[in-house]
VOGU-3710 file (C-alpha; in Angstrom, 3 decimals, decimal comma):
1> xxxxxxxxxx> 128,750/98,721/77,316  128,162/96,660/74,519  125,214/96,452/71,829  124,457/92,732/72,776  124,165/93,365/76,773  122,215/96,829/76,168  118,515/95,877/75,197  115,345/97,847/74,288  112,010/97,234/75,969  110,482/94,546/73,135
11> xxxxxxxxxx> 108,372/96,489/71,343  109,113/94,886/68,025  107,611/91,583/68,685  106,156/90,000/65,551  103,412/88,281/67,625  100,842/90,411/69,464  98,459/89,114/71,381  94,584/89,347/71,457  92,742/90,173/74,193  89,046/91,669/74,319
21> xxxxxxxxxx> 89,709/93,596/77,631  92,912/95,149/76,611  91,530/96,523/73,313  88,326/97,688/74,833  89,513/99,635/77,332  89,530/103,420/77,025  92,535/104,544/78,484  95,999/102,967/78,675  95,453/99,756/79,945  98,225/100,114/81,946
31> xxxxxxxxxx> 95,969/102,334/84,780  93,692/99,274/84,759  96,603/97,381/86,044  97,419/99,413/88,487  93,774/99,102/89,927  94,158/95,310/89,349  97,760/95,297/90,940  96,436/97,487/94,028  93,996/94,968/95,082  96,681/91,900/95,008
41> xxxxxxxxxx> 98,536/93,656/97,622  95,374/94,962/99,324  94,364/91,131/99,359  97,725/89,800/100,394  96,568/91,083/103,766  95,423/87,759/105,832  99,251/86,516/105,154  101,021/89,375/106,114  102,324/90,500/110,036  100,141/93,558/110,384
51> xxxxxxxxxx> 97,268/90,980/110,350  98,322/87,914/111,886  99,214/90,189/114,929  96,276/90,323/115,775  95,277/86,890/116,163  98,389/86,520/117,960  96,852/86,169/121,442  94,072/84,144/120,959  96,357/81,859/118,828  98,107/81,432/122,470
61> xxxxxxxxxx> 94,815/80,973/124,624  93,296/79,456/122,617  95,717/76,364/121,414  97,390/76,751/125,103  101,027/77,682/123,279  103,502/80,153/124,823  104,653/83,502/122,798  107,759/81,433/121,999  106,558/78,948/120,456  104,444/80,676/118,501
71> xxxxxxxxxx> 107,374/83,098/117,106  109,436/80,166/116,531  106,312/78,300/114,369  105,857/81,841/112,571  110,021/81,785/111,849  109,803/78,195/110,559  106,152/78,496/108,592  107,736/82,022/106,750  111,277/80,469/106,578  110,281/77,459/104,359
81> xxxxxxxxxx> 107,609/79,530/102,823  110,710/81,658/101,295  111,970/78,682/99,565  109,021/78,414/97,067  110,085/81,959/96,419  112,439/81,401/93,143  110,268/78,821/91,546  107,095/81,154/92,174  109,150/83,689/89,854  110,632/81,516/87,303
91> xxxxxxxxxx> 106,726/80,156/86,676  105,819/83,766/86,508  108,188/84,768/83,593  107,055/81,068/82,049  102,889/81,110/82,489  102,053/84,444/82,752  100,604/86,596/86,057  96,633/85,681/84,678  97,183/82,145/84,826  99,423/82,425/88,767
101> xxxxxxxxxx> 97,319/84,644/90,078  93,964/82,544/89,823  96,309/80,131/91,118  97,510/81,895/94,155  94,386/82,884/94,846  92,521/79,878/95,013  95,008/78,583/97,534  95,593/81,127/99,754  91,759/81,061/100,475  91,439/77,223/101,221
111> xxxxxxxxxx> 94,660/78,535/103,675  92,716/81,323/105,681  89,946/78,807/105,733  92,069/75,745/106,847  93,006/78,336/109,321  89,721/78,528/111,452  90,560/74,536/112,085  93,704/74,781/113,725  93,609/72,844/116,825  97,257/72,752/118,013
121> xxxxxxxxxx> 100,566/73,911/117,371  101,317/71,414/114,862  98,361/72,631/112,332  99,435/76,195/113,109  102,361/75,810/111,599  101,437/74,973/108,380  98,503/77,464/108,222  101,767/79,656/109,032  103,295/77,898/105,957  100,516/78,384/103,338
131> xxxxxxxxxx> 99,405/81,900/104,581  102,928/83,045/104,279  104,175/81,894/100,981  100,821/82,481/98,782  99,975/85,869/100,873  102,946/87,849/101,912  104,962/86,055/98,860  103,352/84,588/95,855  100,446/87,672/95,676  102,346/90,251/96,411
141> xxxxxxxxxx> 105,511/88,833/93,715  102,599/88,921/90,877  100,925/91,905/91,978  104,301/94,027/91,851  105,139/92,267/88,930  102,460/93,329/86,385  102,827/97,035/88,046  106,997/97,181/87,144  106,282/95,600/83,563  103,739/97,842/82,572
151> xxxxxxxxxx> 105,308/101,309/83,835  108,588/102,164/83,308  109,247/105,679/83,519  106,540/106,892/86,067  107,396/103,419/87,931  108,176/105,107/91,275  105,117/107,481/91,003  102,601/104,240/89,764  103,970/102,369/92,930  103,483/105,062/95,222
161> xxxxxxxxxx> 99,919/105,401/94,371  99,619/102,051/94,744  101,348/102,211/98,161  99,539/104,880/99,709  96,264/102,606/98,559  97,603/99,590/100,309  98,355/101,157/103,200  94,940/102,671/103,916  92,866/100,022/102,980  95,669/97,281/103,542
171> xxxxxxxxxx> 97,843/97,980/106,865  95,557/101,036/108,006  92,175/98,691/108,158  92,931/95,247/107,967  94,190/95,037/112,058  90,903/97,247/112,899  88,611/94,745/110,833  89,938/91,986/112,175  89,820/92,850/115,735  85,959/93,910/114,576
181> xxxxxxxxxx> 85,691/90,100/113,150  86,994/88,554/116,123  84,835/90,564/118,902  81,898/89,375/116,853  82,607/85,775/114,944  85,455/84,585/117,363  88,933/84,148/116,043  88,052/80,851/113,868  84,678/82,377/111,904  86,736/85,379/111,154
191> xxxxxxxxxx> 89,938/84,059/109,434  87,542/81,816/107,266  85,657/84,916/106,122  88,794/86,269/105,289  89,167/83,263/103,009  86,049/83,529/101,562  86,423/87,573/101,079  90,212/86,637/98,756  88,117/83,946/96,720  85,332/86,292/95,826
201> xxxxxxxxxx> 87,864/89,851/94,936  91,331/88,202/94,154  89,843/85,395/91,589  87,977/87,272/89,839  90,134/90,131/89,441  93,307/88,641/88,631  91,400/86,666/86,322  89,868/89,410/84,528  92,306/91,646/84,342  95,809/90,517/85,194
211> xxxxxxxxxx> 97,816/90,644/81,505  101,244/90,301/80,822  104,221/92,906/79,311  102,279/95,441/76,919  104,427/94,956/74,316  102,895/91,451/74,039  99,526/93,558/73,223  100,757/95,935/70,361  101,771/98,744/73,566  104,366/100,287/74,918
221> xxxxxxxxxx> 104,940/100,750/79,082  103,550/103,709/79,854  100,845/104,350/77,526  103,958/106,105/75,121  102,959/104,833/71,685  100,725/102,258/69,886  102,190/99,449/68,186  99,223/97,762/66,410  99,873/99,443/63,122  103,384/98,655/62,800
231> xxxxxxxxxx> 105,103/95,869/65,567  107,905/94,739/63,565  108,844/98,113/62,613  107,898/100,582/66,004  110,583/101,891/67,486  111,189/101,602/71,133  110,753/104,748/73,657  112,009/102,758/76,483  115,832/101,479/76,612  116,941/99,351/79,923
241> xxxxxxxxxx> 119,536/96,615/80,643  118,113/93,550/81,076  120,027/90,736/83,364  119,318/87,220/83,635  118,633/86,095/87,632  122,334/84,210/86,901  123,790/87,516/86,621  121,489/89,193/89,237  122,568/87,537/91,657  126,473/87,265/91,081
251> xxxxxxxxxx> 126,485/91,358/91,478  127,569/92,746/94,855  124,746/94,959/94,514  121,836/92,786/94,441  123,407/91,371/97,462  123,753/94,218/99,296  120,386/96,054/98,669  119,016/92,771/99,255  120,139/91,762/102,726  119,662/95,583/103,309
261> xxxxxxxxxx> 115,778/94,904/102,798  115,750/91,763/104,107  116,857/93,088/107,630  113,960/95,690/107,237  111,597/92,684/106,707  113,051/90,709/110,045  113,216/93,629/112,013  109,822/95,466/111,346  108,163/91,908/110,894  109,338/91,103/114,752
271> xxxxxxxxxx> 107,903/94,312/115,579  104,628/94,165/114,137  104,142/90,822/115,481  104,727/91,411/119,102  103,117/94,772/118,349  100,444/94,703/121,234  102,043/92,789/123,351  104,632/95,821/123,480  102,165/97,853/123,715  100,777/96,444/126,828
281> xxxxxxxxxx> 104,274/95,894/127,939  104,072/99,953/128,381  100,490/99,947/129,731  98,755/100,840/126,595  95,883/98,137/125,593  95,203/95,698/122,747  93,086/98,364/121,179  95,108/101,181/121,032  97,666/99,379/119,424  95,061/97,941/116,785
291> xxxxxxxxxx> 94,385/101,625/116,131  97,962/102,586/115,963  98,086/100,559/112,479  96,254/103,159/111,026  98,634/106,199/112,148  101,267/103,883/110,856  99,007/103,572/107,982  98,512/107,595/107,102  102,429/108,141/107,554  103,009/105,381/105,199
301> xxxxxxxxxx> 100,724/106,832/102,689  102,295/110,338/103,164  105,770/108,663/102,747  105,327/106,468/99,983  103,867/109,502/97,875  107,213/111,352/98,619  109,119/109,102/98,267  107,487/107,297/95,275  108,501/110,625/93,517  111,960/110,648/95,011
311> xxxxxxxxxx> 113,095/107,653/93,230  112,447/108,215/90,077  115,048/111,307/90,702  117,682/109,913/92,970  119,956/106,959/93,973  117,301/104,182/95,455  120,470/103,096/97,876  119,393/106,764/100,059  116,365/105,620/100,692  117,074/102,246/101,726
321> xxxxxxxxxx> 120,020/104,173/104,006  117,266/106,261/105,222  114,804/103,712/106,054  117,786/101,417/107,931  118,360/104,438/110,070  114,437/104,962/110,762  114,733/101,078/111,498  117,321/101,390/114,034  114,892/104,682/115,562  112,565/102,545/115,820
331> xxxxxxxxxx> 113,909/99,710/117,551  115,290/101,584/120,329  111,841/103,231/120,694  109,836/100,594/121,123  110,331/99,128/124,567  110,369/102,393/126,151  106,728/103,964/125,027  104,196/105,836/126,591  101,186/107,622/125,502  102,858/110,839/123,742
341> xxxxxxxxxx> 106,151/108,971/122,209  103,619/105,919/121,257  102,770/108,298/118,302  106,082/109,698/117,506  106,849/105,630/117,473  104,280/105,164/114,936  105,533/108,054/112,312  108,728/106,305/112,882  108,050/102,779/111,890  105,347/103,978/109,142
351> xxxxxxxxxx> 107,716/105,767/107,473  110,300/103,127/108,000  107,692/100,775/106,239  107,228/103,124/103,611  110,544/103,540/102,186  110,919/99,976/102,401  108,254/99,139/100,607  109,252/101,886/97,746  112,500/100,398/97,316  111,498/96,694/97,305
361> xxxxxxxxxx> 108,947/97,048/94,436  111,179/99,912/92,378  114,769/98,579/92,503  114,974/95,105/91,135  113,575/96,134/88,032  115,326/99,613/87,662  118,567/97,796/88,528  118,292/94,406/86,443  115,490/94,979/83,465  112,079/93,740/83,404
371> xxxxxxxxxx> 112,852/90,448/80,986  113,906/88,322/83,610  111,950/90,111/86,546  110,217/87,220/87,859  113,162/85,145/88,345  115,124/87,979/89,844  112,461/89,194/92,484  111,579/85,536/92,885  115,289/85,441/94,525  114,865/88,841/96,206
381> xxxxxxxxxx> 111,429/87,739/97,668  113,342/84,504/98,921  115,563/86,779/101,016  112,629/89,562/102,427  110,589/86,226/103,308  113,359/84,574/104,826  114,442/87,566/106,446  110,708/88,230/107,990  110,954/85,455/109,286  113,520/85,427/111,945
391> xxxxxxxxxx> 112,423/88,272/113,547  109,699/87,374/115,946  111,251/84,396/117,392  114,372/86,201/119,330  112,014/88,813/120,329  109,350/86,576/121,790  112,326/84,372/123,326  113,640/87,016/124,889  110,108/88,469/126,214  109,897/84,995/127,900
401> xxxxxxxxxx> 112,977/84,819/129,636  113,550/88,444/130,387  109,765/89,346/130,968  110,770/92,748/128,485  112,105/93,408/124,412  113,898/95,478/125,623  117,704/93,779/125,970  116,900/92,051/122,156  115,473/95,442/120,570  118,594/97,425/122,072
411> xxxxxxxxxx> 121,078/94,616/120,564  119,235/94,020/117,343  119,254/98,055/116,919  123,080/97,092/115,455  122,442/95,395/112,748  119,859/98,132/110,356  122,645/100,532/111,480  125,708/99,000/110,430  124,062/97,874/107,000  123,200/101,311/106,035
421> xxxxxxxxxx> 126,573/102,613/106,160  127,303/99,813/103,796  124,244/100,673/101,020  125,060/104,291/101,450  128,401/103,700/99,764  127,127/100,857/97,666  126,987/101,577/93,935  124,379/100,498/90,942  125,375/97,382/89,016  127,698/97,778/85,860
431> xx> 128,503/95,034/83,087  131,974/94,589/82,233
//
């Protein structure tokens, strides 16, 4: 490996920025991020499955719309959604998270709010549209960024406290609240509260306190040295490879760990979103499965701890091989529940969710360098949307026609298993 493609971290900027908030801080501004960071994903919440699940029947009574349809208006709201994907990255790496995330925010709650006026299945689908590519896309691509660019070496550990966060307060409450909100405000009054909820936390917050790359602030990732006395001259603690999203993306790897994740985001999508309908396909009500988010929620938490340490220590591809296996678990599990396995269900698909999520927000960066990172997991985020997106639709299709998941689950189960054979003996990208 040459000098000119290995590149330090770039500490030795001649321009470092000013910022009030960043100086007066007490610690290493880097732990407010991860506060900051935390609540993007926490806030991502009204676009993402575990939430719109539970609108999911009233959505159908309410506009008079089959499960079908729905799914297929979920797959083609999320599936265009994941085009905006790149161009949300590349104007990440050019403006800056402060100046996307007020953004992003600002939109995504006129799109909870638009989606309290949805009257038929037209207007559904773009509330699908909007909710899915500034929620469960653009947020969460900012959020993670600012977390990977300002830790480095305690990256896995910094994301896993930020997973096991998310998934309490995110995952583990959100479905509960909601079904709260809609018992009490109807389905309508509650999504625009949700809307209202993003523009009073998220805007503020991001504005506040979302910053760009430390080095761009006399600092080094992790809170390893000071450079305000000397930033032509510091030297660099951190040394990574950094790719452009050109060469990203012509590695087998990228491809590989990428449709890898992207099946996880199809498959446990599908399964979240038809979550209490299977549920009551085994005679277990709406509520309980509400609930069951947050014993999802508590193995997730457990999980991403674990394996938040795990990766800073070991190949990421095991994980992903482990979660594809969970995956596959999971999917044969789920038409066949009852009220003991409903539980051993759960631990499955939590801590299927949980390794995914590890991997997702640890790999792109520890594989490709954090120069180009919003291009790159602009591209990767293009695939996990896309992928989330085809999931419900064969699973509600086949619901209608067979009157049971459990012919698509069984088939589907194929797929996670035959991919994680394939990132087991996968291998980390190398330059020529």
């Amino acid at each position: 490996m040459t000098n000119a493609t290995t590149q330090e971290t770039e500490s030795t900027s001649l321009h470092v920025r000013r910022s009030r908030v960043v100086a007066a801080s007490p610690i290493y501004y880097g732990w407010i991020i991860l506060i900051a960071g935390t609540i993007g994903y926490i806030m991502s919440s009204p676009g993402q499955t575990y939430s719109v699940s539970i609108f999911l029947e009233y959505f159908i009574e309410d506009l008079s719309i089959n499960r079908s349809t729905v799914s297929t208006l979920y797959m083609l709201g999320t599936l265009t959604a994941s085009s905006a994907m790149p161009f949300v990255g590349r104007q990440l790496d050019q403006r800056g998270p402060r100046a996307m995330v007020v953004v992003i925010s600002a939109l995504f709650a006129l799109a909870c709010v638009y989606m309290g006026f949805v009257q038929n299945a037209l207007m559904l689908g773009i509330g699908f549209l909007f909710i899915r590519m500034l929620g469960q896309g653009s947020l969460c691509i900012v959020s993670g960024n600012i977390l990977n660019q300002w830790w480095v070496r305690r990256r896995g550990l910094i994301l896993s406290i930020a997973g096991v966060v998310v998934a309490v307060l995110g995952s583990g409450t959100f479905p509960s609240l909601i079904h709260m909100l809609i018992e009490r405000f109807g389905w309508r009054a509650s999504y625009q509260l949700l809307g209202m909820a993003i523009a009073l936390v998220m805007l503020p917050v991001g504005w506040l306190f979302f910053r760009r790359k430390p080095e761009d602030y006399g600092l080094l990732p992790d809170g390893a040295k000071s450079l305000s006395t000397a930033p032509a001259t510091g030297a660099a603690h951190i040394v990574e490879e950094n790719w452009s999203s050109r060469e990203a993306v012509r590695t087998m790897a990228f491809w590989i760990i990428g449709l890898g994740l992207g099946s996880l985001s199809m498959l446990g999508t599908g399964l979240q979103f038809h979550m209490v309908s299977i549920f009551e396909d085994s005679g277990l009500s709406a509520e309980y499965a509400a609930n069951a988010f947050m014993f999802v929620a508590i193995t997730i938490a457990i999980v991403r701890i674990i394996s938040g340490v795990l990766v800073d220590r070991i190949a990421a591809r095991f994980l992903l091989f482990a979660a594809l296996i969970g995956q596959t678990t999971s999917l044969l599990m789920a038409p066949r529940l009852g009220i003991s396995t409903a539980w051993v269900y759960g631990i499955v698909l939590g801590a299927t969710n949980s390794l995914q999520m590890t991997v997702s927000t640890v790999i792109w960066a520890k594989y490709f360098g954090r120069q180009h990172l919003g291009a790159i997991t602009g591209v990767a985020s293009m695939i996990g949307v896309a992928g989330s997106s085809l999931g419900p639709m064969p699973m509600g299709i086949a619901r209608d026609l067979f009157g049971s998941y459990t012919l698509a689950l069984t088939a589907l189960a194929v797929l996670p298993f035959s991919l994680g054979i394939v990132v087991l003996f996968s291998k980390e990208p190398r330059r020529r």
